[in-house]
Each structure stands twice: as C-alpha cells, then as structure tokens.
C-alpha positions as CSV (number, residue, x, y, z in Angstrom):
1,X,17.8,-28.1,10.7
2,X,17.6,-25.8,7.2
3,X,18.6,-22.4,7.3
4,X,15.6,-20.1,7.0
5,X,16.0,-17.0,4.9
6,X,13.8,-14.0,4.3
7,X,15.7,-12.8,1.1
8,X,15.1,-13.1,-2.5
9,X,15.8,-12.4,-5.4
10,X,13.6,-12.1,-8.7
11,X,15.2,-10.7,-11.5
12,X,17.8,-8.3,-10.5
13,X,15.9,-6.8,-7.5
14,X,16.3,-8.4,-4.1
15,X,12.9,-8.7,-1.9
16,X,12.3,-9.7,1.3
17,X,9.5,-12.8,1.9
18,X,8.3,-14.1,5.0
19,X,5.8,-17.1,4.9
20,X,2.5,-15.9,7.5
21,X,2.3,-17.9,10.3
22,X,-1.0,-20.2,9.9
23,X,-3.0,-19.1,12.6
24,X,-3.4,-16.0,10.5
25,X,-3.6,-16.6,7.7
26,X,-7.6,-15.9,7.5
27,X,-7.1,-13.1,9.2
28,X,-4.4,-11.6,6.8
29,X,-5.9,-12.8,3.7
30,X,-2.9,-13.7,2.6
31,X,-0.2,-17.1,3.1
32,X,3.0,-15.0,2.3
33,X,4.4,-11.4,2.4
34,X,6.5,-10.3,0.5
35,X,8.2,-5.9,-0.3
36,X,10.5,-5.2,-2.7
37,X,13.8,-3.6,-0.8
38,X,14.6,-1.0,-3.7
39,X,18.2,-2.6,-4.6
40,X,20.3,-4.6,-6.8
41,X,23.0,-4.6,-4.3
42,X,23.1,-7.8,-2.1
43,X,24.8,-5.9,1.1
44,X,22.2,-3.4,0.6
45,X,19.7,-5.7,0.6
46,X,20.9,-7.3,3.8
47,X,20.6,-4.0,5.6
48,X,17.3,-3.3,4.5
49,X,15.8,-6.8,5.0
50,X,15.5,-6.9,9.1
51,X,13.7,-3.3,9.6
52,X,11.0,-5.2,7.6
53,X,10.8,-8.7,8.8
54,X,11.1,-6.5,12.2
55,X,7.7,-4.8,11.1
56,X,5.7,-7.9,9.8
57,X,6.6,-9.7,13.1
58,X,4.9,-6.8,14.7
59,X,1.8,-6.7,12.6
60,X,1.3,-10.8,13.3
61,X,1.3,-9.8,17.5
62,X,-0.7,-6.9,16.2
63,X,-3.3,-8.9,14.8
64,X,-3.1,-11.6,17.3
65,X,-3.6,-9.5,20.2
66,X,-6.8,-7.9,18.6
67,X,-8.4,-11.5,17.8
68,X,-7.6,-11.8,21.6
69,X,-9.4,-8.8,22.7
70,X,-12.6,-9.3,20.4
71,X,-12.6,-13.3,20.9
72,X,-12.2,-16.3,19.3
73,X,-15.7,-17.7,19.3
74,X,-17.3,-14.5,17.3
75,X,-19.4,-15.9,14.4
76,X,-18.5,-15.0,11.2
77,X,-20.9,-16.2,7.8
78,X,-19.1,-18.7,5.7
79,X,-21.4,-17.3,3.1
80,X,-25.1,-16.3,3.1
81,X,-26.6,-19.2,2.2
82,X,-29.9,-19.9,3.7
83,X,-30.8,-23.6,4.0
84,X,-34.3,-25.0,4.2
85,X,-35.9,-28.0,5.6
86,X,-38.7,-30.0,4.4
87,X,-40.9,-28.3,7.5
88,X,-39.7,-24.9,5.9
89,X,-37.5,-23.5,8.9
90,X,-34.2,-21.6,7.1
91,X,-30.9,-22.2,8.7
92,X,-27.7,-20.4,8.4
93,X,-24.5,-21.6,8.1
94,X,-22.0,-19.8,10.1
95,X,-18.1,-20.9,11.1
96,X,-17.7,-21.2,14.6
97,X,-14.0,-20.6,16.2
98,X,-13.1,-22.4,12.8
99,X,-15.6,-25.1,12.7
100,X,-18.6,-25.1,10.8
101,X,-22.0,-24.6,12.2
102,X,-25.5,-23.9,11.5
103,X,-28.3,-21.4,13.1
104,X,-31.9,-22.2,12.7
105,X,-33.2,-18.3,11.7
C-alpha cells in the first residue's frame, strides 16, 4: 500500500493538498484542495498541516450531510437548452440523481 501524504512543496513554501473525494466533487467545484501553510520550515510545516486536513475533512461531512438533508433526486438543469420535436412540444434536459433526463415543458 503507498504512503498517502498531504504535504507539498512548490518552490520554497510548503502547502498542504488533499485530493476531494469523488462523490463531491460537483458539489465543491473543485477535484483538489490545496492552502499554502505560511513556511519554509518543514517541521513547521508538519505542525500546521493536520489543523487543516482536520478542517477539509469536516467541510466534506459538512457538505455531505446537507445533500442528505435536501435529497439526492433534486433536479438540477444540465443547461437550459430547450429541445423541440417535430410535433412542436419543447423538452428540457435536466440531470437526475446524476443521470441525464428530459422534461416535456
């Protein structure tokens, strides 16, 4: 098994990175986080790193407790495009509980 680690270095400055869990990514906009911890000093670094991975791990439950609350099934647009038939009815497309779907309007 590899040895995970949340520290990094770019350039001089050490940062701390933690790669989002999947399920939210969507919800986070984003695939990685990633803070700057102020120092050049490794130890230092090492201190500051766990109050932070501490935080994000309590942002992801944050998040996924709230999508539990409001529901996974909500529908959210993909876009507002409006599709029409030959016969003229529009139809919305909308993703469903991560699949896509359409509406007749």
């Amino acid at each position: 098994m590899g040895h995970i680690s949340y520290l990094c270095k770019r350039g001089s400055v050490y940062y701390a990175r933690m790669d989002v869990p999947e399920d939210l990514h969507l919800a986070l906009k984003t695939q990685t986080k990633k803070r700057s911890l102020g120092t050049k000093d490794e130890a230092e670094a090492k201190r500051r790193l766990w109050p932070v991975i501490a935080e994000w791990q309590r942002e992801f439950e944050d998040v996924r407790s709230r999508r539990a609350l409001v529901g996974m099934r909500r529908l959210r647009p993909i876009d507002f495009r409006v599709v029409f038939s030959r016969s003229g009815v529009g139809t919305q497309v909308y993703e469903l509980a991560g699949e896509s779907r359409t509406r007749s309007l």
